[in-house]
C-alpha positions in Angstrom: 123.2 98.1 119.8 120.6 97.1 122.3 120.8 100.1 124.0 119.6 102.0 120.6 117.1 99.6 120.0 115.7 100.5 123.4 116.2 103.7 122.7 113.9 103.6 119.5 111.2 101.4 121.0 111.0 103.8 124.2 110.4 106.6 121.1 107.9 104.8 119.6 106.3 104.5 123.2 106.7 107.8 124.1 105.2 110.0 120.6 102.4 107.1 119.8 101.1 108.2 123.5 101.3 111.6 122.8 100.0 111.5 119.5 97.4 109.1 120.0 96.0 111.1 123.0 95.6 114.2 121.2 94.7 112.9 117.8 91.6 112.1 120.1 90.9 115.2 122.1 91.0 117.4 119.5 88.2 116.1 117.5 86.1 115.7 120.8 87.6 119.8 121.6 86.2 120.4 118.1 83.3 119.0 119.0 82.0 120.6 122.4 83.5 124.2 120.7 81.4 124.0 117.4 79.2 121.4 118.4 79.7 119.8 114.5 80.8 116.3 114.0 82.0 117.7 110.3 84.1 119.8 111.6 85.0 117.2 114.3 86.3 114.8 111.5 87.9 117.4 109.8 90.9 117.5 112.0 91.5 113.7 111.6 92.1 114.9 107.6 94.4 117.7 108.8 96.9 115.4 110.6 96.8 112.7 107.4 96.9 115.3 104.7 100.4 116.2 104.9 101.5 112.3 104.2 100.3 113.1 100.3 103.4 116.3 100.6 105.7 113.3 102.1 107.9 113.1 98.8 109.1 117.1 99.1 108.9 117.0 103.0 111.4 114.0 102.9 113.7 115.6 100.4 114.3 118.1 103.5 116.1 115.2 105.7 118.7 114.5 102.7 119.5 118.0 102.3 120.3 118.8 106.6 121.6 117.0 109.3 119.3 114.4 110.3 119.5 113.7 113.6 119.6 117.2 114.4 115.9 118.1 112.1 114.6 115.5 113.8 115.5 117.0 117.0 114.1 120.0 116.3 111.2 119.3 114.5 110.4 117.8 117.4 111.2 120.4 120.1 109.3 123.2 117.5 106.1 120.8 118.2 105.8 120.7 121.7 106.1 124.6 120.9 103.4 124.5 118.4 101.2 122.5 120.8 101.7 125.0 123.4 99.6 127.6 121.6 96.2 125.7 122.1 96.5 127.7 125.8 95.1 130.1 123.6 91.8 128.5 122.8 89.0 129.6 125.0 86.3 129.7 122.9 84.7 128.9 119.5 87.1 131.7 117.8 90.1 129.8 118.5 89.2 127.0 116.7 91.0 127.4 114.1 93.8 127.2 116.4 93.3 123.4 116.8 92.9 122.4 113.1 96.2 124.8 112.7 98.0 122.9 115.4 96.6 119.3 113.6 98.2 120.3 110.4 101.4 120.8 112.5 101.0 117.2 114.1 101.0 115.9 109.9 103.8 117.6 108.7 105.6 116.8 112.0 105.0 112.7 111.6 105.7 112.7 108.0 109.1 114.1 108.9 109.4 112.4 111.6 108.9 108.9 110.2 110.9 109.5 107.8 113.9 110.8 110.0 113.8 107.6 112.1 113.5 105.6 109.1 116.9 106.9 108.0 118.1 107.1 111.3 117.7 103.6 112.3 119.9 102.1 109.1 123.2 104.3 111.0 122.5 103.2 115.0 121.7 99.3 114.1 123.4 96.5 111.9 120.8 95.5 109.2 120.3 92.1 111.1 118.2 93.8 113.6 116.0 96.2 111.5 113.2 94.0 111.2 113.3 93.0 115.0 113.5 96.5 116.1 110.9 97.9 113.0 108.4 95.2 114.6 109.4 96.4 117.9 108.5 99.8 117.0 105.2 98.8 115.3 103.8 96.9 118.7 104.7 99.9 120.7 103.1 102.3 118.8 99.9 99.8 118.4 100.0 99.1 122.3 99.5 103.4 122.8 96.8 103.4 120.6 95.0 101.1 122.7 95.9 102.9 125.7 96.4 107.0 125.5 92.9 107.7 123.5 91.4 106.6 126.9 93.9 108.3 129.6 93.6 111.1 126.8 89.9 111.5 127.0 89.8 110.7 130.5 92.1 113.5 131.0 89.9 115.7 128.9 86.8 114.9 130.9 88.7 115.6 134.3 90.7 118.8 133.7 89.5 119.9 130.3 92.1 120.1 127.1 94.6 122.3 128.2 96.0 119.4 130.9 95.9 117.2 128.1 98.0 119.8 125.7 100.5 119.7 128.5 101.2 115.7 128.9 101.2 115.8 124.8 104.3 118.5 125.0 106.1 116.9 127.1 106.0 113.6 124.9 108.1 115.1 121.9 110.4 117.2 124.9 111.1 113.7 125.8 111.5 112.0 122.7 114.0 114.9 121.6 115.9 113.9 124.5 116.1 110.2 123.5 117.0 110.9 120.3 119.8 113.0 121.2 120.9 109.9 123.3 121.0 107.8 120.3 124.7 106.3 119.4 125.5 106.4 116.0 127.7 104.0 113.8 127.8 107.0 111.6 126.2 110.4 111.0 124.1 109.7 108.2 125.4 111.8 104.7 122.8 115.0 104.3 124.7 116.0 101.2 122.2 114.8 97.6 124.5 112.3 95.4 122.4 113.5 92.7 120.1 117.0 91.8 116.6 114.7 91.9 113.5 116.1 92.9 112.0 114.5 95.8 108.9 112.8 93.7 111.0 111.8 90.6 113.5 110.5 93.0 111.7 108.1 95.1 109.6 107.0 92.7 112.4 106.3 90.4 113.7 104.3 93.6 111.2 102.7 95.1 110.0 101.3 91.7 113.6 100.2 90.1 114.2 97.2 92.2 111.6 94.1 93.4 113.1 94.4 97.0 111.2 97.8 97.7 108.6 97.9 95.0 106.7 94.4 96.1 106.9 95.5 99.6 105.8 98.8 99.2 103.0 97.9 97.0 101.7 95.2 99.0 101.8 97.2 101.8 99.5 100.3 100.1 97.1 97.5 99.6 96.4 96.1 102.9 96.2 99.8 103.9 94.1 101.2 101.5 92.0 97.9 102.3 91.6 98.4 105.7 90.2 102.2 105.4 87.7 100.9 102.7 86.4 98.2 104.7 85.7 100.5 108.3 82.4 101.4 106.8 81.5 97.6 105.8 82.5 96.6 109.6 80.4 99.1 111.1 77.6 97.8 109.0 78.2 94.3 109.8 77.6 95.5 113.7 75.3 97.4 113.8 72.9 95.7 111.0 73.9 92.2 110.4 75.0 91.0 114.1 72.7 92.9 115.3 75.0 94.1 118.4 75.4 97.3 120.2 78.0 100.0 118.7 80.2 99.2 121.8 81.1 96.3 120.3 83.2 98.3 117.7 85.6 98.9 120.6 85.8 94.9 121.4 87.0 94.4 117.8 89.5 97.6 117.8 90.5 95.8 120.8 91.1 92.4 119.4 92.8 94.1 116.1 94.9 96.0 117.9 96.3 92.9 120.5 96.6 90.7 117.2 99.2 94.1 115.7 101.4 94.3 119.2 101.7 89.8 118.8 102.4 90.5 114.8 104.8 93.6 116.0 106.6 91.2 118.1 107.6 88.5 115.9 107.4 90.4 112.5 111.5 90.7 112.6 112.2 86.7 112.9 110.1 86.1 110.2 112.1 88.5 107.8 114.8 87.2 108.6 113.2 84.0 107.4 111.2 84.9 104.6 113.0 88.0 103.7 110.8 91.1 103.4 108.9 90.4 99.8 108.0 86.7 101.8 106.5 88.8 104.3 105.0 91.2 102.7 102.8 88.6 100.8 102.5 87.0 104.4 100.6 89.6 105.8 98.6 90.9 102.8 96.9 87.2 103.0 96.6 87.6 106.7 94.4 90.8 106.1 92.4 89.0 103.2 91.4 86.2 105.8 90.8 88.2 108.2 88.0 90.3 106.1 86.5 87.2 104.9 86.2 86.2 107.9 83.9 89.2 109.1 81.8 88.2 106.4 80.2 85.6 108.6 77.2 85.9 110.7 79.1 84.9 114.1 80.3 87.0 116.3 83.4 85.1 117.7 84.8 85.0 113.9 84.5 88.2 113.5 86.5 89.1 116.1 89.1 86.2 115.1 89.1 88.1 111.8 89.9 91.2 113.5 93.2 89.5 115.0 93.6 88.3 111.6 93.8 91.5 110.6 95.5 93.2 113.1 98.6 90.6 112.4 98.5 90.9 108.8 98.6 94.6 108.8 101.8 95.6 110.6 103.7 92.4 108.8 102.6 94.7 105.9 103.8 97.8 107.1 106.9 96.3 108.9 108.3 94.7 106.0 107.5 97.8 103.9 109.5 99.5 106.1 112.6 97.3 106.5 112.8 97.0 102.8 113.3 100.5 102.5 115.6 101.1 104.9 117.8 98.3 103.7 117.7 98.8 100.1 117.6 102.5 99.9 121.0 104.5 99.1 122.1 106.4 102.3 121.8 110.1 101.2 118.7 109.4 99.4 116.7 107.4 102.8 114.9 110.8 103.9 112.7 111.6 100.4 112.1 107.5 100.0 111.3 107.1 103.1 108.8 110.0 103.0 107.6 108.8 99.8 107.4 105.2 100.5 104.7 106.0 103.5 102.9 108.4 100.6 102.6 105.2 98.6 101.1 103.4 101.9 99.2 105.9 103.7 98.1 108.3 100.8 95.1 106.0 99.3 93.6 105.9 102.3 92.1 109.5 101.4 90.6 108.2 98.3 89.9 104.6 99.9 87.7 105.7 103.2 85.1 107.9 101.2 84.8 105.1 98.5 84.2 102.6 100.8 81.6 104.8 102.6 79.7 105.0 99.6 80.3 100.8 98.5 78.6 100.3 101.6 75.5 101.0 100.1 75.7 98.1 98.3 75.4 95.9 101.0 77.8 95.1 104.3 79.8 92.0 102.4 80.3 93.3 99.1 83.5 96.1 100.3 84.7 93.3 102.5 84.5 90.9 99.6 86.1 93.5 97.2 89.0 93.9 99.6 89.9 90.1 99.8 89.7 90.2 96.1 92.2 93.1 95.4 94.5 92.4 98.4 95.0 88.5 96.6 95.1 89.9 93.5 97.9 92.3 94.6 99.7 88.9 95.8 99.3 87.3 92.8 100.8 90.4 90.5 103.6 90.5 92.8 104.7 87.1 93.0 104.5 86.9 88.9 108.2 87.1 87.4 108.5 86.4 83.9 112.1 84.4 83.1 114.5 85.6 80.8 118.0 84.7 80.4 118.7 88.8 79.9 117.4 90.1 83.3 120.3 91.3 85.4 121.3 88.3 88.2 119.3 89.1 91.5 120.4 88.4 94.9 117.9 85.4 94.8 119.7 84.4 91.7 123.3 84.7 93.0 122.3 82.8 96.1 121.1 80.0 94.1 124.1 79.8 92.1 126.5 79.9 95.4 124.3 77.1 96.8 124.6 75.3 93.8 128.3 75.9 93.7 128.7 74.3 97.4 126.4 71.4 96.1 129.0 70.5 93.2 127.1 72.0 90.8 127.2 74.4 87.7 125.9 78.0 87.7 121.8 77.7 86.8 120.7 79.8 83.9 124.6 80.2 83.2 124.9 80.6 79.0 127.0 81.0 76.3 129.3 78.4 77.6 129.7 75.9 74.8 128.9 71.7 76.0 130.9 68.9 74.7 128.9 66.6 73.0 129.0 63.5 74.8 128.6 65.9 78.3 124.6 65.7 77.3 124.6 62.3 78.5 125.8 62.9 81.9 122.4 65.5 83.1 120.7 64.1 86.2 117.1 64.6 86.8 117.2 68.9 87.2 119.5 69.1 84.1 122.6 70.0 85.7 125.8 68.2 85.0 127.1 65.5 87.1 130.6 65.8 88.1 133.1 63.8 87.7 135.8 63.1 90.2 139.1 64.9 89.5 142.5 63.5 89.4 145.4 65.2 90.9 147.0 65.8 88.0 143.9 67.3 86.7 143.3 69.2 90.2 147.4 70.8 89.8 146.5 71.6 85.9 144.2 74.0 86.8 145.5 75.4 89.6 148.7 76.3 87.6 146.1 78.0 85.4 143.9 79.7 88.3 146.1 83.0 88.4 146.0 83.5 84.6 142.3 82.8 84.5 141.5 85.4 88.1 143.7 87.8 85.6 141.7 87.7 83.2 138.5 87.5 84.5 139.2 90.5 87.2 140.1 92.7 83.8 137.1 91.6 82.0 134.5 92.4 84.6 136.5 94.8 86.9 135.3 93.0 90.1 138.0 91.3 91.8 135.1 89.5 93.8 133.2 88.3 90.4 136.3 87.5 88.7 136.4 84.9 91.7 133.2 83.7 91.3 133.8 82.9 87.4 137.0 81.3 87.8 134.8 78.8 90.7 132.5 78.2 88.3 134.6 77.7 85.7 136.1 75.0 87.5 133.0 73.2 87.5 132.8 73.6 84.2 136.3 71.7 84.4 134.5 69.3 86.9 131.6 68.2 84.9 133.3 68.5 81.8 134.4 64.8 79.6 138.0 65.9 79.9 139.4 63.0 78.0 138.1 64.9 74.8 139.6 68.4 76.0 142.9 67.9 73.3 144.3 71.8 75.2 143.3 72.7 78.5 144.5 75.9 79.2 143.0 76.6 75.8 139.7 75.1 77.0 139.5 76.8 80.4 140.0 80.3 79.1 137.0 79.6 76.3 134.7 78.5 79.0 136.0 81.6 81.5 135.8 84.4 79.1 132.1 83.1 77.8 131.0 82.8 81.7 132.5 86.7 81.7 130.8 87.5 78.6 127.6 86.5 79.8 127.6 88.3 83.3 129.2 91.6 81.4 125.8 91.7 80.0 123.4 91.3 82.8 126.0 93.9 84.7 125.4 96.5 82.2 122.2 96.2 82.9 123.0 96.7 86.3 124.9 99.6 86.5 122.2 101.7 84.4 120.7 101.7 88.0 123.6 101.7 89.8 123.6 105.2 92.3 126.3 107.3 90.8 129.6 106.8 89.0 130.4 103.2 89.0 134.5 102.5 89.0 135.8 99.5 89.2 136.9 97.2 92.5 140.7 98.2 93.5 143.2 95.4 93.7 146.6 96.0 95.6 150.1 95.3 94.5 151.0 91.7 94.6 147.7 90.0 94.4 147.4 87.2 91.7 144.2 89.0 90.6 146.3 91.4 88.5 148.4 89.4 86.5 151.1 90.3 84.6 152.1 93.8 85.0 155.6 93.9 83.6 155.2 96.1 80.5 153.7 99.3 80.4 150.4 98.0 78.3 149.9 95.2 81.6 149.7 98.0 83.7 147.9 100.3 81.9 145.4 97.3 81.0 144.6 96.9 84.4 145.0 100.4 85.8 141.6 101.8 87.2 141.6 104.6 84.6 141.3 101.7 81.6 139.3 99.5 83.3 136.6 102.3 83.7 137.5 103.4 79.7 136.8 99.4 78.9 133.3 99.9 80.2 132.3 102.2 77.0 133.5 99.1 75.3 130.9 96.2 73.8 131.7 92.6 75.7 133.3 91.3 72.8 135.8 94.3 72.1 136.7 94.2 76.2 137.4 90.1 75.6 139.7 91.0 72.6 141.2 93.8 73.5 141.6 92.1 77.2 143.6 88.7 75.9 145.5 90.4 73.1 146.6 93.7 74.7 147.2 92.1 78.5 148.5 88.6 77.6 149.2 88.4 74.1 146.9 85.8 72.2 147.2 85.4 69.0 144.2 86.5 67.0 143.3 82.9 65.3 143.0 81.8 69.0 140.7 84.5 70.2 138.6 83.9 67.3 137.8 80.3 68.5 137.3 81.6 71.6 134.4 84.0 70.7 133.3 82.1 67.7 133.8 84.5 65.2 136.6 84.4 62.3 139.9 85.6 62.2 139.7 89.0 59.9 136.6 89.8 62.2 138.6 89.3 65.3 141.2 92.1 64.0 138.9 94.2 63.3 136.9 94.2 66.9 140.7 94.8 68.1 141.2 97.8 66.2 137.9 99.6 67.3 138.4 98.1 70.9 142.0 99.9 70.8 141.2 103.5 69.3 138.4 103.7 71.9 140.6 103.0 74.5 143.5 105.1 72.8 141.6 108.0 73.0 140.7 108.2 76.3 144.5 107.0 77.6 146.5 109.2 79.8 150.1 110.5 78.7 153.3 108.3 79.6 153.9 107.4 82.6 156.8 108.0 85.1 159.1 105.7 86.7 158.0 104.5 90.8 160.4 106.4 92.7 159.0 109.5 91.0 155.6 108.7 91.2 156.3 107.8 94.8 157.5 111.5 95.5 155.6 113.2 93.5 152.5 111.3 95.5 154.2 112.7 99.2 154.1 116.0 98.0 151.0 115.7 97.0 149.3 114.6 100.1 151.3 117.2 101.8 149.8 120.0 99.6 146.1 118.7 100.1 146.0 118.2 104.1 147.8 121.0 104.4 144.9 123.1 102.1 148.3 124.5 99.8 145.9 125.0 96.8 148.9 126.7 95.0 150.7 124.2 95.0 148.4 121.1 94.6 147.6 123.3 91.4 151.5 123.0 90.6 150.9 119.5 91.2 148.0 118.6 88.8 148.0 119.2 85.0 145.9 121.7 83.4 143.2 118.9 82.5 143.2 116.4 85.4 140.2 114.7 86.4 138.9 114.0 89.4 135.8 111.3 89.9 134.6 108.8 92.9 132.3 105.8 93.5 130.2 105.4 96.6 127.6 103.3 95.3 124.9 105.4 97.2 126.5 104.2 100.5 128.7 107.3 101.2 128.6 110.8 99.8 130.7 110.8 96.5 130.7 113.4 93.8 128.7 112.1 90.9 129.9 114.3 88.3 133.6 115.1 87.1 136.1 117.6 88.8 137.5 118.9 85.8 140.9 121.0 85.8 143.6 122.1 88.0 142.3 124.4 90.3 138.7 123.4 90.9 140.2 119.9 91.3 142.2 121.4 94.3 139.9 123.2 95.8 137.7 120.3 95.9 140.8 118.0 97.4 141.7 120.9 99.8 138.0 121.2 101.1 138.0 116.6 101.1 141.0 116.7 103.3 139.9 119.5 105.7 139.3 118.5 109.2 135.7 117.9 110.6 133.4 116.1 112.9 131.1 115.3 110.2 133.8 113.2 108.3 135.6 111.8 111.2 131.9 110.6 112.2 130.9 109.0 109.1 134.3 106.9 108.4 134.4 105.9 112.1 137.7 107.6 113.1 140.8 109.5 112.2 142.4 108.1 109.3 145.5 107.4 108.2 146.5 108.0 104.7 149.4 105.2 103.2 151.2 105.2 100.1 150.9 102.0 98.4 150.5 100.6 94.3 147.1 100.0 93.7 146.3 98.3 90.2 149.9 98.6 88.8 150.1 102.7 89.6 150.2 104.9 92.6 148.1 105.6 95.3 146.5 106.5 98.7 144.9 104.0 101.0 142.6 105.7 103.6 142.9 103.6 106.7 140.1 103.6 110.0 141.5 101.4 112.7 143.1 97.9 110.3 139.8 99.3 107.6 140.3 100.4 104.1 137.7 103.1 104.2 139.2 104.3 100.9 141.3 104.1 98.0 142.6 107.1 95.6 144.2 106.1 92.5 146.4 108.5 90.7 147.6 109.1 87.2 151.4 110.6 87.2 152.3 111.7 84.2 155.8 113.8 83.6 153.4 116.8 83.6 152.0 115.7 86.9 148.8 114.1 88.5 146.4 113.7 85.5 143.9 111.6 86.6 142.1 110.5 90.3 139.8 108.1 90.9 138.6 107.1 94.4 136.7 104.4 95.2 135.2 104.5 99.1 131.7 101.8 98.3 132.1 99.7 101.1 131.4 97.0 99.3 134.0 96.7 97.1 136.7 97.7 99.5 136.1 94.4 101.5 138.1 92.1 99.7 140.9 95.1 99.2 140.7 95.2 103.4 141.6 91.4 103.7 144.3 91.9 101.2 145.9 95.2 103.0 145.5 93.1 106.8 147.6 90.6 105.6 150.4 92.9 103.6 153.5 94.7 104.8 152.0 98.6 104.3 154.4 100.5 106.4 154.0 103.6 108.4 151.4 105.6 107.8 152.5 109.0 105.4 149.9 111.4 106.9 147.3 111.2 110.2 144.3 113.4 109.0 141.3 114.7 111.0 
């Protein structure tokens, strides 16, 4: 992994020199040619432009390879720039401004390729380190290629300069292509979204990317609206010669390569959103301070300035990368620096014409709106309803480490006399267990994990409501508790009833189908699974029909269909009455009815008819796999964004198989993004058959199926990463066998 962080700061090096250096000459070519500063400027707005296009530009790099655009869209530049050999005189002009609008559709491209590139060649532990790595590069060329760029110009004229700024991307191709990839990022869309829609719909779902983003558009925005106002200050105010613009581009862009450098330790720290705000207050200071009449603090303010500004942009950056879907990184990556880079076009002109109001007054409106952008971001209003956040669930696991309950944890009904026992933050104290109180409930902890696995379908979450319902247990005044068992399931399906509705909140936004978290055979997390209503209560094609289900109707149908409670009981458990409680299990039961597959077929059957089946797939057999699969079989998957998965249905026999024959068919591509070659096992997954896709001791995937007597009616595969990693330490510790089938 260090050799591909080199790799990417030795990029940044490379096309900020090249970049920087022409951005430069070809105004000043501009220039001596037409011998108009208007038309001078103009091919500044050509390279910027593009970034406004970034949305539909980005949408390119989900739809190809990504590595290999970038690549090219590189090599086709140093091309482009080639054709400026033609310009000899003023005629050819429009040569250069062609060639600048080439240079802006190539960085917004670009960016947003190494953006998405960066997530698959480094663990997300380095992305801030290497992001800020990037940043000081590219601020350190900026410094140093407009002058060996204009230098050049002056010595040999603008074709000699044309050929050092091909060779850059030439070079950076060839680093690229050096880059070792984890895996090839997925260039297939999860989803038809248009680029705009898309990453707007992204960027603004979730407070990880929006705060950043927006923070980030600020400081930007800020910074083009106050050049006018610091000119002004120079010139007019100071009273000091315009070559001391340079000394403060100078300062700003030392402080940028210090806040480049230690921009990754501090989101590590403060996480992104802490940053964010970090560096928008930098920039704030550091225009207040060119407010004042000294010179020395207004080129402190400058460093100010040029710290706060990359922090920005860094943590802008590294929020994205880490919180974007995989197949979707290209378009929100494009449209994320649209959103950061796009007001400056409106921000630079309206600052120009603010100035006229004075030298202070842009500089004071910029301290104002980037602290005002701090403040709106860092305002969250409380509700008990909001889905759990990862702030959230990391202040519930400290508190469970402390000893204490889950905070802003509801529905869970207190003893009386457990009011009196709240220390000073309103938590419960606990109280000190005895061992006979310790062995009750864990003689109860497999029934509860049961239960809680097939209300919420996470076999993860179910163990994080059984820990909490222990505390519960802990802090509880147990000599009042007159049934225990009775007790702990009242407080565990409450705790379950209460995340089942921040986690339909949740999975409104959740990137595709969602399915439920696989459990294998023999893990206490299933239960019971000796009649044919266990199994089917906690196979994965019920689980996902329980999600249509309201949280009361799962908790019913859940303790009177899987473990048999008697109605009167479940009614005290949900606090409603008795006729009521009948009723919910009715309607909970015809919904489920309704979507229930036919009978089911004894395991040696299943077993064989499963062989057969993976021998028909990697083989390509369509014929036969359409033997194999009844006339209405579905086939669905969950990759939670992380790795391609059909979002929509296969419905029916043959489109079904075609779609498995072209899954299992051999390729690069495939054997690239799993990590390997892998080996497909037949094992029971969730009381039913199935396939376990194997990389090197790694569940990489699991395919449920649905045997009926008529054959396979239902598949389901599950490859999110993130709910295979429990299913991973379960299968590393089991007997599994010999593999069936080596594929790829």
């Amino acid at each position: 992994m260090r050799r591909n962080a080199g790799l990417f700061v030795a990029i940044s090096l490379l096309s900020g020199f090249g970049s920087s250096a022409m951005s430069l000459v070809a105004g000043i070519w501009i220039l001596d040619l037409t011998g108009s500063t208007g038309l001078a400027a103009l091919a500044g707005l050509c390279v910027y432009a593009p970034v406004l296009a970034g949305p539909w530009l980005g949408a390119v790099l989900d739809r190809a390879p990504r590595r290999p655009l970038v690549i090219a869209v590189n090599l086709v530049l140093a091309a482009v720039l080639l054709t400026l050999f033609a310009v000899r005189g003023p005629g050819q002009t429009w040569l250069i401004f062609a060639v600048s609008c080439a240079y802006g559709v190539s960085y917004v491209l670009i960016d947003a390729g190494e953006s998405a590139l960066l997530p698959s060649a480094l663990p997300p532990s380095q992305l801030g380190d290497v992001n800020g790595w990037r940043s000081s590069a590219q601020e350190g060329m900026k410094l140093i290629a407009p002058l060996a760029g204009a230098g050049l110009y002056a010595w040999l004229g603008g074709h000699a300069v044309v050929v050092l700024s091909a060779a850059a991307p030439v070079l950076v191709a060839t680093l690229y292509a050096a880059v070792r990839l984890r895996r090839t990022p997925p260039h297939q869309l999860t989803r038809p979204d248009h680029g705009l829609r898309a990453g707007i719909s992204i960027l603004s779902r979730q407070r990880a990317t929006r705060v950043p983003v927006a923070l980030a558009a600020a400081s930007i925005a800020m910074s083009g609206f106050t050049t006018a106002a610091i000119y002004t200050i120079v010139v007019s105010e100071l009273r000091l010669p315009t070559t001391f613009l340079g000394v403060l581009a100078s300062a700003q862009g030392a402080g940028s390569i210090v806040g480049g450098l230690v921009v990754g330790r501090l989101i590590s720290r403060w996480g992104t959103v802490g940053v964010g705000m970090a560096g928008t207050v930098l920039f704030a200071l550091g225009c207040l301070a060119r407010c004042l009449p000294w010179w020395p603090v207004t080129v402190a303010g400058a460093v100010l300035a040029g710290v706060g500004l990359p922090w920005t942009l860094v943590a802008a950056v590294t929020a994205v990368q880490t919180h974007t879907p995989a197949p979707l990184l290209g378009r929100i990556s494009a449209t994320a620096n649209t959103a950061m880079f796009g007001p400056l076009v409106v921000a630079i002109p309206l600052g120009s014409a603010a100035v006229h109001l004075g030298a202070r007054p842009p500089l004071i409106a910029a301290v104002v709106i980037c602290l005002t952008a701090v403040a709106a971001t860092s305002y969250r209003p409380l509700s008990r309803q909001n889905p759990e956040t990862p702030a959230t669930r990391d202040r519930r696991r400290r508190a469970r480490r402390r000893g204490l309950p889950r905070p802003g944890a509801c529905h869970v009904p207190p003893h009386p006399l457990g009011a009196k026992r709240r220390d000073e933050r309103g938590y419960s104290r606990p109280m000190p267990l005895s061992t006979d109180e310790v062995e009750l409930f864990e003689r109860s902890r497999a029934r509860l994990e049961a239960i809680a696995y097939r209300l919420l379908g996470s076999a993860s979450d179910a163990e994080d409501a059984v820990q909490d319902t222990f505390l519960r247990w802990q802090a509880a005044d147990r000599k009042h508790v007159e049934t225990p068992q009775a007790w702990l399931t009242k407080v565990l399906t409450n705790l379950c009833l209460n995340q089942l509705t921040s986690a339909r909140a949740r999975r409104e936004t959740y990137v595709g189908t969602w399915l439920p978290e696989p459990v294998l055979a023999g893990d206490r997390m299933l239960g019971p699974v000796d009649t044919v209503e266990q199994r089917e209560s906690v196979s994965m094609a019920v689980l996902t029909l329980m999600e249509r289900l309201s949280p009361n109707e799962r908790a019913v149908y859940v303790l009177r269909e899987a473990f048999g409670y008697p109605h009167n009981e479940i009614a005290d458990i949900l606090g409603v009455t008795e006729s009521n409680c009948q009723q919910i299990y009715r309607r909970a039961k015809q919904h489920v009815a309704a979507g229930r597959a036919r009978a089911e077929v004894d395991g040696a059957a299943a077993r064989k008819i499963v062989e057969e089946f993976l021998a028909a797939a990697t083989t390509g057999e369509t014929q036969r796999l359409v033997e194999l699969l009844t006339d209405d079989v579905t086939s669905i998957g969950d990759g939670g964004g992380k790795i391609p998965a059909r979002t929509a249905p296969v419905v029916g026999a043959l489109a079904v198989a075609k779609f498995l024959r072209g899954l299992f068919k051999p390729s690069d591509v495939k054997r690239d993004l799993v990590g390997g070659s892998p080996a497909l096992h037949a094992a029971t997954v969730n009381g039913g058959p199935a396939v376990v896709v194997v990389v090197d001791d790694r569940v990489v995937g699991v395919m449920t199926l649905k045997v009926t007597p008529e054959g396979v009616a239902d598949i389901r595969s599950q490859v999110n990463p993130d709910k295979l990693e429990r299913f991973t330490r379960h299968w590393s510790t089991s007997e599994h066998g010999e593999p069936l089938i080596q594929v790829w």
